[in-house]
C-alpha positions as CSV (number, residue, x, y, z in Angstrom):
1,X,24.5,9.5,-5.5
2,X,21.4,9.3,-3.9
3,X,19.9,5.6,-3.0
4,X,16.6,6.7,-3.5
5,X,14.1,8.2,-5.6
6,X,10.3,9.7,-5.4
7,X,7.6,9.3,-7.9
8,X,7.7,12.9,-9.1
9,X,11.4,12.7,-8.9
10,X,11.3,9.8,-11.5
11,X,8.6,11.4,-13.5
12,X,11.1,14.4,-14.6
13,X,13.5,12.0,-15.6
14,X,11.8,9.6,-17.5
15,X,11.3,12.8,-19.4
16,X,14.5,14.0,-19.6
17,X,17.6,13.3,-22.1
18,X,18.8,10.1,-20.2
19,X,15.9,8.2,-18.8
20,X,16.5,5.3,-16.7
21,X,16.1,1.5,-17.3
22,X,12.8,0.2,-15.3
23,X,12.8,-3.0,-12.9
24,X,9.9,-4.5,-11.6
25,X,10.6,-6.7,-9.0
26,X,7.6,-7.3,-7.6
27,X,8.0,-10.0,-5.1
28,X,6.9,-11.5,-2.0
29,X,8.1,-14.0,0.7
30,X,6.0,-17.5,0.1
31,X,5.5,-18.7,3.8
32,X,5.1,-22.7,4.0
33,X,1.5,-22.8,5.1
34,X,0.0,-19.9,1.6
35,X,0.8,-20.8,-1.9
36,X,3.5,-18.8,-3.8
37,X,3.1,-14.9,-5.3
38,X,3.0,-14.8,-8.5
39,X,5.0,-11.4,-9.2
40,X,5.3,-11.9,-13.3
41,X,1.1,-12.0,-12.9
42,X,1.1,-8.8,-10.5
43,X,3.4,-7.2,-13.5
44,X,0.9,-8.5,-16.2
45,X,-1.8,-6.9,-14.8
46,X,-0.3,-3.3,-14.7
47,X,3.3,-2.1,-14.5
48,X,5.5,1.2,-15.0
49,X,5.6,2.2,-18.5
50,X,8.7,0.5,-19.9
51,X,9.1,-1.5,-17.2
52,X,10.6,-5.3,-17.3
53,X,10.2,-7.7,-15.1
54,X,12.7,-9.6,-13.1
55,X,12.0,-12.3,-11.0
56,X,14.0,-12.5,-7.8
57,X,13.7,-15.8,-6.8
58,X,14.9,-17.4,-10.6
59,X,16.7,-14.3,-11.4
60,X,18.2,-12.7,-7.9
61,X,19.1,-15.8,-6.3
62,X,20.7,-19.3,-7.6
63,X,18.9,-22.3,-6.3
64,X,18.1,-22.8,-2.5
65,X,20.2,-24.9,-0.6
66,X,23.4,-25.1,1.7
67,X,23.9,-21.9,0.9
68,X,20.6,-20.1,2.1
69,X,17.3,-19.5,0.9
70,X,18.5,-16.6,-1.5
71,X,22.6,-17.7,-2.6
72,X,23.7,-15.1,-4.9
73,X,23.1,-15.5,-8.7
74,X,25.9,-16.6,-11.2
75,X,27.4,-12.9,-12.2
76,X,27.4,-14.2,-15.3
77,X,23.8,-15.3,-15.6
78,X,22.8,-12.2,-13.4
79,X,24.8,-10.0,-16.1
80,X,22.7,-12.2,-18.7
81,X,19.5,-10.8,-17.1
82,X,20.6,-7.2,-16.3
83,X,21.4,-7.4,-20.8
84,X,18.2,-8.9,-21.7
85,X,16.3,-6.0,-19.2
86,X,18.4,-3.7,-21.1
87,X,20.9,-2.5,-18.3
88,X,23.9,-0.3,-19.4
89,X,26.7,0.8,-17.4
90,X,26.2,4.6,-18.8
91,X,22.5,4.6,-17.9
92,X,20.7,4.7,-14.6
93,X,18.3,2.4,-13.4
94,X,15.0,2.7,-11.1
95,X,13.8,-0.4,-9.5
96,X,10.8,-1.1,-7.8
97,X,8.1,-3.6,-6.1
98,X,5.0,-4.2,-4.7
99,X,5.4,-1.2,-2.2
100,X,7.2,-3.4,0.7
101,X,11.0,-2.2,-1.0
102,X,12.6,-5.2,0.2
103,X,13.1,-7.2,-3.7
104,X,13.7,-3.9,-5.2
105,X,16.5,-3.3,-2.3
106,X,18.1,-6.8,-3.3
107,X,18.3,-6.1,-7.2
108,X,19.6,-2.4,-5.9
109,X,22.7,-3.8,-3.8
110,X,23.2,-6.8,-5.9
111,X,23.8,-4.2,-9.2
112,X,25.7,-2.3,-6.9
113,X,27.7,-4.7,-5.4
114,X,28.4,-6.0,-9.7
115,X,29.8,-2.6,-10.1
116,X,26.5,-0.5,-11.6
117,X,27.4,3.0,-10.8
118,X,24.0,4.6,-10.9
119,X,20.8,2.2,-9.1
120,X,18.5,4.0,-6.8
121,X,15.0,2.4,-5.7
122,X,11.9,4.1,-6.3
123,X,10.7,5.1,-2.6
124,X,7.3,3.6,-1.5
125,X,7.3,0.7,-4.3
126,X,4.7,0.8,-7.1
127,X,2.0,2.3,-4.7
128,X,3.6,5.7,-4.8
129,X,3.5,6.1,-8.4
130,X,0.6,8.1,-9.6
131,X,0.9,7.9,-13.3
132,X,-1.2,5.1,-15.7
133,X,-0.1,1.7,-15.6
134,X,0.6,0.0,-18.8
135,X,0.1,-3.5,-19.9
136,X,2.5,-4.0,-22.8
137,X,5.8,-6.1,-22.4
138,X,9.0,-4.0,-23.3
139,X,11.3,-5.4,-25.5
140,X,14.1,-3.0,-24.9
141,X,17.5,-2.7,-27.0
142,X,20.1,-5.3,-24.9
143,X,22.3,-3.2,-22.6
144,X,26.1,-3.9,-22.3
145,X,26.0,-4.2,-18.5
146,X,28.9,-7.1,-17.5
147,X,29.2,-7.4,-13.9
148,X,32.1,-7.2,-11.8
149,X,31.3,-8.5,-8.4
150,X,32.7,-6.9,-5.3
151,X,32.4,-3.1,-5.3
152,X,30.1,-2.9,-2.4
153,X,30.5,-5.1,1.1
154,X,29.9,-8.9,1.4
155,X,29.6,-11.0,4.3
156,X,30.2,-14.9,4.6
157,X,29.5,-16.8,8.1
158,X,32.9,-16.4,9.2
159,X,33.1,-12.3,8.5
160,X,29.7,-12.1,9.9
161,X,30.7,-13.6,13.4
162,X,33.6,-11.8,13.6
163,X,32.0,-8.7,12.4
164,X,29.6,-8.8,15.3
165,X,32.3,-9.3,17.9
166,X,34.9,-6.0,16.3
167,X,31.9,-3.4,14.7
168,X,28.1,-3.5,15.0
169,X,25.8,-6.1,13.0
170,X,22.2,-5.7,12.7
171,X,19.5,-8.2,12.4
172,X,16.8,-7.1,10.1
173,X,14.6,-9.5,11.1
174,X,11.2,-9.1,13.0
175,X,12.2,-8.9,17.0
176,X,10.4,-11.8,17.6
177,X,12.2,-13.9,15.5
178,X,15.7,-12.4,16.5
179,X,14.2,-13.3,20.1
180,X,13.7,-16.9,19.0
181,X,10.8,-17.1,20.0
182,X,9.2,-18.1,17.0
183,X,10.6,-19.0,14.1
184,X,8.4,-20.2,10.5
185,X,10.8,-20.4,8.0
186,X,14.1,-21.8,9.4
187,X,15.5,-24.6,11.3
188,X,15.8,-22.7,14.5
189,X,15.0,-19.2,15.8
190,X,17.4,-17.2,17.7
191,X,20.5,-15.0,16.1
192,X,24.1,-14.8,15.9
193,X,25.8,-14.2,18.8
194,X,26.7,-10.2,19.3
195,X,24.2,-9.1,16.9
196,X,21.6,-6.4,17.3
197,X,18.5,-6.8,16.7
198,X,17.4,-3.8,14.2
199,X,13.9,-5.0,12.9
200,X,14.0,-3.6,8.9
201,X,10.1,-2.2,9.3
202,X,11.2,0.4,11.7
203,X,13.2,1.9,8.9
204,X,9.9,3.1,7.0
205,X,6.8,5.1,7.8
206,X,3.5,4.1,7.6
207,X,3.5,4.9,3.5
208,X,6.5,3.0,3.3
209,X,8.6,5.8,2.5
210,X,12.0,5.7,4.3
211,X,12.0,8.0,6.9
212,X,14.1,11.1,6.6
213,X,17.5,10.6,6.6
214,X,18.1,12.6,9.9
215,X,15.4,10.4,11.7
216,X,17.4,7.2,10.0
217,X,21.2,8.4,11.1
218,X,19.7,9.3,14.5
219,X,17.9,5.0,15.2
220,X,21.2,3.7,13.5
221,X,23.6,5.6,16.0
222,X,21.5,4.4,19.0
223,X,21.5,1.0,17.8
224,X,25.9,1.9,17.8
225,X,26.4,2.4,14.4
226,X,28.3,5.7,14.8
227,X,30.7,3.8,17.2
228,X,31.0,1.3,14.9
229,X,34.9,0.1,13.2
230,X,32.4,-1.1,10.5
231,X,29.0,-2.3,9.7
232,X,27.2,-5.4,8.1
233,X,23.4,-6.8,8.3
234,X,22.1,-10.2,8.0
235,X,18.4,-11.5,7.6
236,X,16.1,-14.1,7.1
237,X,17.9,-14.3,3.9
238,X,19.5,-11.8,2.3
239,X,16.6,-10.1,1.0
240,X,14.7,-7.5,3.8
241,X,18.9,-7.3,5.0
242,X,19.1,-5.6,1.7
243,X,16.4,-3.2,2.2
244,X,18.4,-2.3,6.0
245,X,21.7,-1.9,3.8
246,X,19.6,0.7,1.3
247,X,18.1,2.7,4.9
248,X,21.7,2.7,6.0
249,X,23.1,4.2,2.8
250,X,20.1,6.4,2.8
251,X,21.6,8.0,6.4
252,X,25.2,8.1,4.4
253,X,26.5,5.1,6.8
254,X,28.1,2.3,4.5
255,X,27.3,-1.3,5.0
256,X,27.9,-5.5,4.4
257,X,25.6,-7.7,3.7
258,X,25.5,-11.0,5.0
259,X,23.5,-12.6,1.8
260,X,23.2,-16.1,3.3
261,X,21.9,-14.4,6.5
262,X,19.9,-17.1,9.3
263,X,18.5,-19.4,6.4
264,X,22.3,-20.3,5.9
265,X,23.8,-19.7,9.2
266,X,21.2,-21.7,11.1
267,X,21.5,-24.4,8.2
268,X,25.0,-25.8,10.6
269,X,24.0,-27.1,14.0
270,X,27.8,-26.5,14.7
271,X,27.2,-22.6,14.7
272,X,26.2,-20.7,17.9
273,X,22.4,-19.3,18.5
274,X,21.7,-16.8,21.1
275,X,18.4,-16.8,21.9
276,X,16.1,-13.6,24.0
277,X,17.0,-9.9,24.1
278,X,20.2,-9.7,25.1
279,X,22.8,-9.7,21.8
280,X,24.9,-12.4,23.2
């Protein structure tokens, strides 16, 4: 099954015998020093046809804390949402954002990693979608979706530290945060010791379309994925790590996700930092 799905692509399905469910999840990271996005206004002002809107940050994520910035959701609550959006098990579902990819990559791997057999995100976000916009809020038929977590890789602290020292984990952060040398969000910049830094906008063109997935296999095997035992990617996070996760699967190269990513690592002065280039 393919990850990924273009605006004409998703045109001849809405029109065929099975359409898929919609998600917007337009979304974008509040940085202490602007005021938050407001994604539910973005979606009232114009939105897929049929699309509903989930928000990631009440929806995606339980409440901040120890945890991270973005803890997974209750799989029960999160099943409660999928439901309410009208998510089945027997039909697919297209999600997509504001054109960046990274929330619509976080409600992709967290359906797949609840057991949703058919999720692909729409490649370049809304932006790529030529079609009218519409206005109206759905009220589709509640799905039967229930969610049984663990059918795609998860990382905790532990498996992520380990990971970096037995296969290959990437940092999907901006370099210069990987670096340490700055570092807005969290309590201290740097990354985890063996990781490799792998910043998530080098995955996408200028359109923000993926690149092809020959161009993708060939950065992820310089960066040692094909030498790899196994692989796993870690963030700010756990939301552009999910959007790395989606370009790895897009180059048919499987892949953890640490969802608790710096936010939560860095949260325990006990845990190593390595700061500058070099992974350790």
């Amino acid at each position: 099954m393919n990850a990924i799905i273009s605006a004409p692509e998703l045109v001849n399905e809405l029109a065929g015998s099975n359409p898929p469910v919609l998600l917007d999840i337009r979304w974008q990271l509040s940085m202490p020093t602007a005021g938050p996005f407001d994604g539910r206004a973005e979606y009232a002002d114009g939105h897929l046809p049929g699309a509903v809107f989930v928000d990631l940050d009440r929806e995606l994520a339980s409440a901040a804390g120890p945890a991270g910035r973005h803890p997974l959701p209750d799989p029960e609550a999160f099943g409660a949402v999928m439901r309410r959006a009208g998510v089945s098990s027997g039909v697919p579902v297209v999600v997509y954002d504001g054109g960046q990819g990274w929330a619509a990559a976080r409600a992709w791997w967290l359906l797949r990693w609840t057991g949703h057999p058919d999720v692909r995100v729409l490649d370049g976000g809304l932006p790529s979608w030529e079609g009218a916009l519409d206005t109206d809020v759905p009220a589709p038929a509640a799905g039967d979706f229930t969610p049984v977590p663990g059918a795609v890789g998860l990382l905790d602290a532990d498996g992520a530290a380990a990971l970096a020292r037995s296969g290959l984990l990437l940092d999907a952060r901006a370099g210069e945060r990987y670096r340490g040398e700055v570092e807005p969000i969290d309590r201290v910049g740097g990354h985890i010791p063996g990781a490799v830094s792998a910043p998530t906008n080098e995955n996408v063109g200028a359109d923000g379309r993926f690149l092809p997935a020959d161009e993708l296999a060939a950065r992820f095997k310089t960066l040692g994925a094909a030498d790899a035992t196994a692989v796993g990617v870690y963030c700010g996070s756990g939301v552009s790590g999910a959007h790395e996760v989606l370009a790895l699967a897009v180059a048919g190269i499987p892949a953890a996700l640490y969802v608790g990513s710096w936010s939560h690592w860095s949260g325990d002065p006990a845990r190593p930092v390595a700061v500058g280039p070099d992974p350790q």
